[in-house]
N, C-alpha and C positions, 0 to 999 in steps of 0.2 A: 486591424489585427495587431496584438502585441509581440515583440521580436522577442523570443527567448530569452534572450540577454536580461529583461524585466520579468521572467517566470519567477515564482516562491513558492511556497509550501502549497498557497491557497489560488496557485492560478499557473498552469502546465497547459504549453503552446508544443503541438505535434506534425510535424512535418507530415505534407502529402502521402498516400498512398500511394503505392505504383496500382498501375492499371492491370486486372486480374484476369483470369480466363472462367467466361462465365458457364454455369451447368444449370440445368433446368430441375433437377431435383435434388441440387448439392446446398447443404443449409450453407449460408453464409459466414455464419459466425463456429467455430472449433472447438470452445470449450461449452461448457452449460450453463453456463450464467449469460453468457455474450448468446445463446441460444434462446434465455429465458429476455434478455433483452429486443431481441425481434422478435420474441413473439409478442410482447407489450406492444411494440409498434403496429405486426398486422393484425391484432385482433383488434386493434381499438382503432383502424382506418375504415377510411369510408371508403374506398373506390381500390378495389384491384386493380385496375389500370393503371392509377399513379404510383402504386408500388412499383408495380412491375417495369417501369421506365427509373423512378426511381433506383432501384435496386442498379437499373442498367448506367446509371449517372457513376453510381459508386465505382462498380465493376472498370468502367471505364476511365477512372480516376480524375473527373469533374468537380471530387471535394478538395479544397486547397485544405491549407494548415488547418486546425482544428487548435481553437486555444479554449481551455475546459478552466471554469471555476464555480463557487457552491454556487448547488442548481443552476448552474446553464451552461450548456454547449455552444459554439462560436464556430462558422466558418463560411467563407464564401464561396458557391458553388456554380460554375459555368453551363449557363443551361443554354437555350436556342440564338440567342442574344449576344452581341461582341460585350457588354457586360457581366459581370458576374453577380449573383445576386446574395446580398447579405441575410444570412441564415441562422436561427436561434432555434432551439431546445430547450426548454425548462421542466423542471423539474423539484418537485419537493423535497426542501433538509430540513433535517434531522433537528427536534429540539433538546433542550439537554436530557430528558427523559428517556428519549428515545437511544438518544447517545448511552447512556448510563445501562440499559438494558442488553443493548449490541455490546459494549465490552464485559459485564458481567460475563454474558454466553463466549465470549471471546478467549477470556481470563479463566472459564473454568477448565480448560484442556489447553497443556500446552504446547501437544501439535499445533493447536487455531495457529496461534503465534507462528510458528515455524511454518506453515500452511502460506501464511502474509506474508511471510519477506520470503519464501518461494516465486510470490505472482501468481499463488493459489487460493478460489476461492471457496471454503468448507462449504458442503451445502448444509451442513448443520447452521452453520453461521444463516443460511437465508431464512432458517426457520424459527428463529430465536422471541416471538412474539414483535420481531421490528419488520417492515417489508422493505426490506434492502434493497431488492428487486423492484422496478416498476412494474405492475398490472395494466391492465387494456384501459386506456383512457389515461392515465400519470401522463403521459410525455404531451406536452403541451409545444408544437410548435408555431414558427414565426417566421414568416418567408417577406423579402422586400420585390418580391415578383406580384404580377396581379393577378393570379392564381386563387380562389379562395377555399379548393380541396382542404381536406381533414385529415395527412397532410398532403401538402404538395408533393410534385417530383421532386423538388430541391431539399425540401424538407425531409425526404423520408432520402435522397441519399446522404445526407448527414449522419441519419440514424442509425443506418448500416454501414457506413463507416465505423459509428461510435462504438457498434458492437464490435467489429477489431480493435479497438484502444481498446476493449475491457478484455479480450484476449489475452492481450498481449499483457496488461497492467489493470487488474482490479479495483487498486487503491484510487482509481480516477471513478469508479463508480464511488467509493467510501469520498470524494473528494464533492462529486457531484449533490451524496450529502449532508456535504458542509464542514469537512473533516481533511484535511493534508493529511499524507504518509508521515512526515515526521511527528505531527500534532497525535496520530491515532497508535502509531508506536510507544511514543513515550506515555501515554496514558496506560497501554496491557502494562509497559512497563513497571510502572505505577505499583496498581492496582495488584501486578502477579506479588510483588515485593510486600505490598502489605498484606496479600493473604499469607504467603512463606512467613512474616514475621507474627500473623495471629497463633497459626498455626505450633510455630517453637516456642510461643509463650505459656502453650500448657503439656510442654512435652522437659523432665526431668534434665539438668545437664545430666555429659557422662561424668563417669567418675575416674580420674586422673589418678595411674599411679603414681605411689610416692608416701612419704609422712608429713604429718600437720606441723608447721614451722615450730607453733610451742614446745612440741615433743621433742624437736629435734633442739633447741636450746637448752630443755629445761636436763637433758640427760636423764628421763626419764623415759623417753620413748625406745625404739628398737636400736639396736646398732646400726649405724651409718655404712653404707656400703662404700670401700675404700674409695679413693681420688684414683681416679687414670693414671697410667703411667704418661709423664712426659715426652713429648714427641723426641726423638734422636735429632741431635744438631747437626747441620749438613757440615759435608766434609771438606768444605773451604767456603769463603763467603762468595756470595754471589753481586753478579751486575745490580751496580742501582739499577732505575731506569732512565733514561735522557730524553730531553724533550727534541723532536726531528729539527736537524740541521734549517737552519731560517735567516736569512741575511737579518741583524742587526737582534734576534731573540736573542732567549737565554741557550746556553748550551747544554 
């Protein structure tokens, strides 16, 4: 696992979860994206059993740090064993087409934007011709236990952890494909700028009072509206200003 201290744009290490209080018909995940993420996980599982202990790995907080970079999830998860076992999620990014599609939709409203740096995920944004979202079958896991469920218990408590990192922070799904929060900011950024500047380039300047410089030399244009009256001069002069006392400055 990598220590924090080495995270970047393209690679974000998350400390453990604390251990939660489990319910039997309470979704695990808060928002709807982190909802639409378990449900990619159990529809596309083979064995209700190993969720269901899964799930109890999570709850229990058996998943250590979690360090996420494009397509793939990272963490070691403590199962029956004084070992822990090393645990993988992959996942498909994004090629640049796909990218170029996601911010267009991103870029045409500029809540989306304000939406992002919320830690809010549009569901317009999921429906943009890109699937932002995994479907049943996307999540490809990777267990060093000798388990060979579709996924494992280890595996699938990764996965519902991973749905609270996308609770809590979105952009680690935009990360997962293949995109850092700063790299996908500055691109809306981008992109909003050149549509604002296509945009003013068929829209008239305004029209500035005043008269045209020639007019006003050649004394043929309108009369000049007088000079201001000069400000009133203060009634004794005033303090310079002095630089603060300082052994060996200036005074």
């Amino acid at each position: 696992m990598a220590a924090p201290a080495r995270d970047g744009d393209h690679r974000r290490t998350f400390p453990p979860f604390p251990p939660r209080p489990s319910g039997d018909g309470d979704s695990f995940a808060e928002t709807w994206w982190g909802r639409a993420w378990v449900t990619a996980l159990e529809d596309g599982a083979l064995d209700p059993a190993r969720l269901a202990r899964g799930r109890g790995y999570a709850e229990q907080g058996h998943v250590d740090a979690i360090t996420v970079t494009p397509g793939l999830v990272l963490a070691y998860v403590q199962g029956s064993r004084p070992r822990p076992y090393r645990v993988q999620v992959r996942l498909r990014t994004f090629d640049d087409s796909d990218w170029d599609r996601f911010l267009d939709a991103a870029a045409d409203r500029p809540g989306h934007i304000a939406a992002l740096l919320d830690k809010e995920m549009p569901q317009s944004l999921a429906d943009c011709g890109v699937p932002l979202l995994p479907g049943p079958g996307d999540l490809a896991p990777r267990c060093s236990c000798p388990d060979s469920g579709h996924p494992c218990k280890h595996a699938a408590a990764l996965c519902y952890q991973t749905a609270r990192l996308l609770d809590a922070d979105p952009f680690v799904l935009l990360l997962l494909r293949g995109r850092g929060e700063r790299e996908v900011i500055d691109a809306l950024s981008r992109l909003s700028a050149a549509r604002a500047a296509r945009a003013a380039q068929g829209r008239e300047p305004e029209q500035l009072p005043g008269i045209r410089a020639t007019d006003a030399v050649s004394r043929r244009g309108p009369e000049l509206p007088p000079l201001p009256a000069p400000l009133t001069p203060p009634s004794h002069p005033e303090q310079p200003p002095v630089y603060p006392a300082s052994p060996g400055g200036p005074d």
